[in-house]
Structure formats: structure tokens, C-alpha cells
Phi, psi and omega in degrees: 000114179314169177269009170238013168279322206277320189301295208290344168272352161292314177293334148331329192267310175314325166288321173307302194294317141352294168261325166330298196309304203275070178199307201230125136356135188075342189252036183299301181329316187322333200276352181281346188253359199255013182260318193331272194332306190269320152331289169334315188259001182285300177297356178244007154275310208282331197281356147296000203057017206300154176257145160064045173252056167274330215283305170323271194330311165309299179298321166323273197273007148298341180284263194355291173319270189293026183256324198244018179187036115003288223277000164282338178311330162305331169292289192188114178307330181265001192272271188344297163294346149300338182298290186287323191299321173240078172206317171301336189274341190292303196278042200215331168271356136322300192292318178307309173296352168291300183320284177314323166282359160295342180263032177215332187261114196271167168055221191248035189289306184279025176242340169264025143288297172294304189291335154286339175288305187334257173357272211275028171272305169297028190251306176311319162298304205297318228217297204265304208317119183284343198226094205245148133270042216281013206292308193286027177294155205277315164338303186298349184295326144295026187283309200248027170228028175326314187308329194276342209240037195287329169337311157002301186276024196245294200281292171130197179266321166329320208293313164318286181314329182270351158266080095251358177282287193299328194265313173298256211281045166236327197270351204257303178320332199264029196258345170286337209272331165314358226200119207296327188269352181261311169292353174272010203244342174254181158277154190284345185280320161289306172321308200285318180274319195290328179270344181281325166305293216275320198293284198297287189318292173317311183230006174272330190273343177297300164349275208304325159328317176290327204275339177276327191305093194302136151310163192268010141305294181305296182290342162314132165290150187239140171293324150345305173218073162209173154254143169286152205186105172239130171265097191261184208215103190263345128099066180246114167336141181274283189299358180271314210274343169243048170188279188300293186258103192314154177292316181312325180294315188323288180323330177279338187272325165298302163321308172334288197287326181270013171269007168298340200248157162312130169317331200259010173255145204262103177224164159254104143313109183235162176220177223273177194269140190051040197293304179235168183225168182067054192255091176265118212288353137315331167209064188322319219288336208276016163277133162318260201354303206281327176290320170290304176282004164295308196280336188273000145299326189297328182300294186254093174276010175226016194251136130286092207271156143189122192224140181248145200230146173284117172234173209203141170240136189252122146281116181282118164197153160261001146258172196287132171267355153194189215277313194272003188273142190271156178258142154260092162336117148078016174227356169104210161227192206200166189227164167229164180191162187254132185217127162285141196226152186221131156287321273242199195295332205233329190262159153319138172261171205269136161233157201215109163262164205258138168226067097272092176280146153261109156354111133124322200261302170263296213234131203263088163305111177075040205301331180306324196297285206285326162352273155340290186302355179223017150281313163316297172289013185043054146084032180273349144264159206281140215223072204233153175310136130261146202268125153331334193214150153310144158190163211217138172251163190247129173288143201215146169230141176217169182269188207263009159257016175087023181283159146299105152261340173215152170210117186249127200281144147186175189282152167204134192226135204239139186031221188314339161313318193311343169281342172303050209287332151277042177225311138344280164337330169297327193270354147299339183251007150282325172124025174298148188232015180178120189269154171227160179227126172247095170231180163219109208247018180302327203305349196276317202122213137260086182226181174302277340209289189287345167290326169302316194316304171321312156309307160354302190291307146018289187286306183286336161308278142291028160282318197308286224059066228179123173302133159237104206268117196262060190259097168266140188316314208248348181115201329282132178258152189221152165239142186239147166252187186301322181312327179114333159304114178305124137310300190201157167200165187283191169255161160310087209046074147201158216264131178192197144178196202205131171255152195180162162254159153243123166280173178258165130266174178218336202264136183242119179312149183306341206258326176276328192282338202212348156090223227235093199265324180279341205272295226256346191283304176317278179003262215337298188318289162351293195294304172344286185281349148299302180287357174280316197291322180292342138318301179305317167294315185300297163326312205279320197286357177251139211279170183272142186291126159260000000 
């Protein structure tokens, strides 16, 4: 078999084992085995010398990439293939940059180069990135494989990437050894410590999962310290819901579902992210909408709304009042945002803007730069606002003269934030005592897209330890407990809803308390060991003294 048939059934494998975790259920572990292959063919390129095989590493991981996150192409074909082209180059400047300290570096030094560069890149998604993509974290591969990751609420999801890390190239090292010229060559004493490692790497943190891993007893909601929480699924077509099909109907459908409950019971009503739209935050009150569930509070004075809405802030002014505002021709101009809005018969309502944007589609990346150029293009990308800081809304309960007898602080992470797990974590350290998530994931299809989403939450469940109420337009909406176990959840495009308790917590898990600790530990390494290998470069090129 030629070396470049060989190169291509490794990579070939690497996508395959690569993508399986995010696909099929149950199937996390693949990702501890699934760098072994492309590990393989990186050694038998450098030790062949072979050129330019970034090019390699690039088809590789654009397969991976278009295997597990396609389904964005549904939304929006050029955001997709922009998802993967760069996301496949990240990880392809990893690798690369792997390749170069092996020629500057001994021993398993550039191989603890990678797996700390791997980390803080995806440290770099999380936290730094003007353009983020965190969906492929190695972490996230345990999402629907919860028993082995309880640990989470330790580690963070980093923590998961970096034991897919540690488990590939402790299991990658013990592959010379298969081999009668690979075992002559160490001692039976080294073998023997290179396999207990790789073992001890391999099963001990599933292990310490069990042993963290609350019991259902602990984590049952009780009534006593939980909220009623009815999540309704209006299951409304996305091109039906900005076009075909009026807010009114919308609205009659939404009603529907929160007429499941007694007018006298004390629940939080949620309905899915970006339920109405053209809500200007100067005056909420003057929206039909905003009016209509008003009088339907009044009826259930002991009911909570919380629902997302497209809103807007209108500026009279005759200049542009900020870098992203759009103009109303001879009226002035308006800023937009993805939002969430908390409700009820007595209180102010609460509002919540989404600050985790997805590019291209909500948020204008470098907007002074691009603006102009997308002025040009008559405004086709999405330009909405974020609120700078976390902040957290309050569940309200009253006696019948309309006083507060109970307030429950908690989170709402509106799409696509819920990938975020210290940015979540923020809203435990405002004092959420239970999280909600609001999306609407119909745009992907019946793809992969929305289930992976779904696991997600899963995973911020334990980093959390925090209850989470899960309301999708098109499904699937859920209630989760800390443990990470769906409780109860709908089916998929269908108009339904799902009633439930969420318990509360007060206890912030090692992972809220100290953040994204391994991530930034990985850095530190990352940088070290990049100036050393460059160092080190500098050294190999200057000749030697005889």
C-alpha cells in the first residue's frame, strides 16, 4: 500500500470516529480514539518528509466539520460554508503549528504543545473570538453521553476536551509497542508505567462520574422549593412566522397552549426565542402584542410570561447615533436586538438582551470596518445589539393584594448562548437559582442541528448544577435536571407543550466559582511552549562552533 493510500484511510477514519459522538447518541468515547489515526498519518508525513500537508489536515477536518454541522447551510448557505472553511483552518493552524515544533522539539514535549494549543484555542472560541464557532468542542462530544462527564461541574467542557486529549495520545504512544521492534526497544518497566497511564487516563474520570453523580432523589423537584414552569411549542413554520402567517394567529396559538393551566396557578409561562417581532423598547406598551398578553395576565395574576421578541430602540436624531443603526427614511433610526422580555399582572417588565450573536446572521463583526460595505449591499447582514453583562430575571409570586411573597432569581440564555458554558455560569454568579433556554432551531430542519443543541443544554446543566426549562419554537423543548437527564421533553414539529417543576439551587458548583480554569491553565502552556519552540528555532539555525 503506497504512503499516500495509507495517509488517506487514516484520515478517512479520523472523520469517521470524529463525527459519530455529535451524530449518535451514546457514542462519546469515540472521540478518546478518534485523533489515533490522524496522529498516525501526521507521522508517517513528517517522517517521509512529505510537503505541504496542511492541505491534508484541511480535507480532513472540512469532512469532519461538513459531516456534524451541514445543517447550517439551511439557514444560511454562505454562513455555512464559512462555519466550516473556518473552523476547518483553525484547526489546521493547530495542527500546523504542531508539525513545526516537532522539528524544533524532543520527546512528548510537542505532543503536550498540541493538546494545550487544541484547548486554548477552543478557550479562544469561547471567550475572546469576535467570530466564534464553539459547536465541534471535543468536550461537546460527551453531551448525550452524560454518565462518564459529571465531573463538568469540576472542569468546565474544557475539561472533557482535554481528556480526549490526554486518552488519544497516551493510547496513540502505546501503538510502537504492538510491535516485537517497538517492544525491544524500551524497557518492560517503561511499558508497563506507559500502559497503567494510558489505562488510569482511560477509566478513572468515568469512574469519578459515578461516584459525583447525584442521585435522583437529590436532584427531584419538591414542591416546596421548585416553580411550575409550562413550556409551550408552537411548532410555527420560520417562513410562515416572517411572512405567510400573521402575529395574530401566531398569538392565538401561543394562548392556546398557556390555557393548559388553571387561570389561579402559579406558573412560568415561556414561549420559544423571537416569538414577535417590531416591539420598540421605547414604548413596549403601544405593541398589540405587549397588550394583548397583558389583559391575559390580568386574568392569571399569579402566571409569569417570559417570551423572545425581535425589539428595536428608535432614535430621533438626524445623525447616525451609532455605528450599527439602521435609518426610517425622514424619522430617525432604530438599533435592533434579540431579546427576551419577563412579565407579569404587578411587576415592571424585565428585559434581556442575547449577547452571544451568531455572525453574519444578528451581528456585523468589526461593524465600522464592514458596515459601510454592507450598506452597499442594501443591509443584508444582521446588525442587533448586545447587552454588555449577564443579568438575570425574577420569577414573582403574590398574595391577592398584589404584594411579592416569593422571587426567584434565574437565567435565560436565548439560543445560541446555551453553547457557552462560562457565559452561562455568569448567570449563577448574578444568583440564578434555575436556568431557561429560548430558541428556535425550525431554520436547520430535521437535521442533526437541533438535537445536538438540545444536548448542550445538558452539559450547562451539570457545569450548573441548576435545573433547566428548554422552550423551542419547533421542538425539541425540555426540562433537564442537574444531572443532565432529559426528564420529559415534546417530539419534533409538533404544536404541543410540556408542563413540569424546575428545582431551585443556592450552591455554585467548582466550575462557577473559578470559571474556565483548565482553559486558561492549557494557555498559559500553549504560550510556554510556543516560545520555547521558537526559541528553539532560532537555536537549530545557527550553526554550530567546532
Amino acid at each position: 500500500m503506497s504512503r499516500n493510500t495509507q495517509i488517506l484511510l487514516l484520515l478517512a477514519l479520523f472523520a469517521l470516529l470524529a463525527s459519530i459522538p455529535y451524530l449518535v447518541p451514546g457514542t462519546g468515547f469515540l472521540i478518546l480514539i478518534a485523533f489515533i489515526p490522524l496522529l498516525a498519518a501526521e507521522d508517517i508525513a513528517f517522517r517521509t518528509g512529505m510537503k505541504r500537508f496542511w492541505l491534508w489536515y484541511f480535507a480532513a477536518f472540512a469532512v469532519w466539520n461538513v459531516a456534524t454541522t451541514f445543517w447550517v447551510c439551511n439557514a444560511t448557505v454562505g454562513g455555512g460554508i464559512f462555519a466550516v472553511v473556518a473552523n476547518a483552518l483553525r484547526m489546521t493552524a493547530v495542527f500546523a503549528l504542531f508539525r513545526w515544533s516537532r522539528k524544533h522539539l524532543r520527546g512528548i514535549l510537542p505532543y503536550l504543545f498540541l493538546a494545550a494549543l487544541w484547548v486554548a484555542f477552543e478557550r479562544f472560541d469561547l471567550t475572546w473570538a469576535k467570530i466564534s464557532w464553539p459547536w465541534l468542542l471535543l468536550g461537546n462530544a460527551f453531551a448525550r453521553t452524560t454518565d462518564w462527564i459529571q465531573w463538568y461541574e469540576f472542569t468546565g467542557t474544557l475539561g472533557g476536551s482535554l481528556w480526549a486529549w490526554a486518552v488519544n495520545l497516551s493510547l496513540f504512544a502505546l501503538l510502537p509497542l504492538l510491535t516485537k521492534e517497538g517492544r525491544e526497544k524500551v524497557s518492560a518497566r517503561i511499558r508497563w508505567s506507559c500502559t497503567a497511564l494510558a489505562l488510569v487516563l482511560l477509566f478513572v474520570p468515568p469512574v469519578v462520574s459515578l461516584c459525583v453523580m447525584p442521585a435522583p432523589g437529590e436532584t427531584a423537584a419538591s414542591d416546596a422549593d421548585s416553580v411550575n414552569v409550562l413550556i409551550a411549542q408552537p411548532n410555527i413554520n420560520p417562513y410562515d412566522k416572517f411572512g405567510g402567517m400573521t402575529q395574530d394567529l401566531q398569538v392565538v396559538e401561543l394562548m392556546s397552549l398557556f390555557n393548559k393551566v388553571p387561570a389561579d396557578s402559579a406558573y412560568l409561562l415561556i414561549g420559544p426565542e423571537t416569538f414577535v417581532s417590531g416591539m420598540y423598547l421605547n414604548d413596549l406598551g403601544m405593541h398589540p402584542f405587549y397588550s394583548t398578553m397583558s389583559m391575559f395576565l390580568d386574568r392569571r395574576p399569579q402566571a409569569n410570561l417570559l417570551v423572545g421578541a425581535t425589539t428595536h430602540r428608535f432614535y430621533e436624531s438626524k445623525r447616525r447615533p451609532t455605528v450599527t443603526a439602521r435609518e426610517i427614511p425622514q424619522t430617525g433610526w432604530y438599533d435592533t436586538y434579540n431579546s427576551a422580555l419577563r412579565w407579569n399582572a404587578f411587576s415592571n417588565t424585565e428585559v434581556y438582551h442575547k449577547s452571544k450573536l451568531v455572525v453574519g446572521v444578528e451581528s456585523m463583526p468589526y461593524p465600522k470596518i464592514l458596515r459601510p460595505v454592507d450598506d452597499l449591499l442594501g443591509g443584508v447582514m444582521g446588525r442587533c445589539l448586545g447587552q454588555k453583562e449577564v443579568s438575570v430575571m425574577h420569577y414573582q409570586e403574590f398574595d391577592s393584594t398584589g404584594v411579592v411573597t416569593r422571587e426567584v432569581p434565574f437565567g435565560c440564555a436565548i439560543c445560541y448562548e446555551s453553547v457557552y458554558g462560562e457565559y452561562c455560569a455568569e448567570y449563577i454568579r448574578k444568583g440564578a437559582r434555575f436556568l431557561t433556554v429560548i430558541t428556535n432551531d425550525s431554520w436547520w430542519g430535521d437535521t442533526p442541528g437541533y438535537r445536538q443543541h438540545l444536548s448542550y443544554s445538558s452539559l450547562r446543566a451539570i457545569e450548573t448544577r441548576r435545573w433547566i426549562a428548554r422552550c423551542a419554537n419547533t421542538g425539541i423543548s425540555a426540562i433537564i435536571d442537574p444531572s443532565g437527564r432529559i426528564v420529559s421533553q415534546t417530539p419534533w414539529w409538533e404544536s404541543t407543550f410540556l408542563c413540569g417543576k424546575v428545582g431551585l439551587n443556592d450552591t455554585q458548583t467548582f466550575f462557577v466559582r473559578h470559571g474556565d480554569w483548565i482553559g486558561r491553565i492549557c494557555l498559559f502552556m500553549a504560550v510556554l511552549l510556543l516560545l520555547t519552540t521558537f526559541v528553539r528555532s532560532i537555536l537549530d539555525r545557527k550553526p554550530s562552533r567546532k
